[in-house]
N, C-alpha and C positions, 0 to 999 in steps of 0.2 A: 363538533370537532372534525377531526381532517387524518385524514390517512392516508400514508404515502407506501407502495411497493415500489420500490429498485428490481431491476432485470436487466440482463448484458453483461454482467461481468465476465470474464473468464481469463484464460490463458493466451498469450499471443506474443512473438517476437518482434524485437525492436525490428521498428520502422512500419511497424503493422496497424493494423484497425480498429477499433468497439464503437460501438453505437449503445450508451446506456439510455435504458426508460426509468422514468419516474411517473407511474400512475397515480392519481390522486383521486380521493372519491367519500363522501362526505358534505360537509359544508365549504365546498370549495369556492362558492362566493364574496368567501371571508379573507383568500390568498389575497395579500397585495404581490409578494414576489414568490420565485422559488432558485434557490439556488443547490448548484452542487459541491460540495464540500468532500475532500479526501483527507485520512489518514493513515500514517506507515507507521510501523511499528516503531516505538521509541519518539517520535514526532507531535506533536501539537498538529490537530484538525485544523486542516485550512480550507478558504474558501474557493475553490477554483473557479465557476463560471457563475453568474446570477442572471437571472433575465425578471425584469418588473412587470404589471399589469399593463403597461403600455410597451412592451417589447424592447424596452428597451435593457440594454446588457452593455456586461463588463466581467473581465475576465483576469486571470493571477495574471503576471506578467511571463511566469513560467512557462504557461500555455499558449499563450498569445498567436495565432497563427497556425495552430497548429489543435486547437479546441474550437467545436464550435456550439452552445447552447441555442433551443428552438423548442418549439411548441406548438400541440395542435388540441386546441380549444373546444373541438369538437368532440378529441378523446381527454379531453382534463390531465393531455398527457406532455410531460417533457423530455428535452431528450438531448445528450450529449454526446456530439460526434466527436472521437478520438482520433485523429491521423497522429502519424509518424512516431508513433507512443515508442518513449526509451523506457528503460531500466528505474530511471527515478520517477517514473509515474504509478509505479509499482501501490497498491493503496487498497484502504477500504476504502468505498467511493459512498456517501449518503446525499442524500436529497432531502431539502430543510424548507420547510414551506412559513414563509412569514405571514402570519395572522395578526388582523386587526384588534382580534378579540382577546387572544392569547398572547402577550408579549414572548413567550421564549418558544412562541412558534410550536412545528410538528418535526421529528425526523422519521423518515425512514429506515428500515434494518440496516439497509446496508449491502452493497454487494460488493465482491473479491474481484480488483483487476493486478493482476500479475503479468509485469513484462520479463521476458528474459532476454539477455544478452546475447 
């Protein structure tokens, strides 16, 4: 199996920055993807950024420009640069790793990003 820790979340003002980590560690030979997924309170989880075993990525349209998904292979680690983050970015942020083995995948806890206005 596969285990994922989130780190980065925190507090910060619109127009501001995060850089979240998704460490992964287990049978990580089994990830074909890993994407990151947010939820706000009263909202249905969506998916905001993915990147596949071939690097390749694709991102909400929400984000677009302004998210950037990447990975270093070395640390089994992923990572989500946030620029210019508003108010409606506001979220639990999880990180979902898709396994070959396990159709409904791994998630992780979860970490708190809070924009304020």
């Amino acid at each position: 199996q596969v285990q994922l820790v989130e780190s980065g979340g925190g507090l910060v003002q619109a127009g501001g920055s995060l850089r979240l980590s998704c460490a992964a560690s287990g049978n990580t030979f089994s990830i074909n993807a890993i994407g990151w997924h947010r939820q706000a309170p009263g909202k249905q989880r969506e998916l905001v950024a993915r990147i596949s075993g071939r690097a390749d990525t694709n991102y909400a349209d929400s984000v677009k420009g302004r998210f950037t998904i990447s990975r270093d292979n070395a640390k089994n680690t992923v990572y989500l640069q946030m620029n210019s983050l508003k108010p409606e970015d506001t979220a639990a942020y999880y990180c979902h790793a898709e396994d070959r083995y396990f159709p409904n995948g791994f998630w992780g806890q979860g970490t708190q990003v809070t924009v304020s206005s």
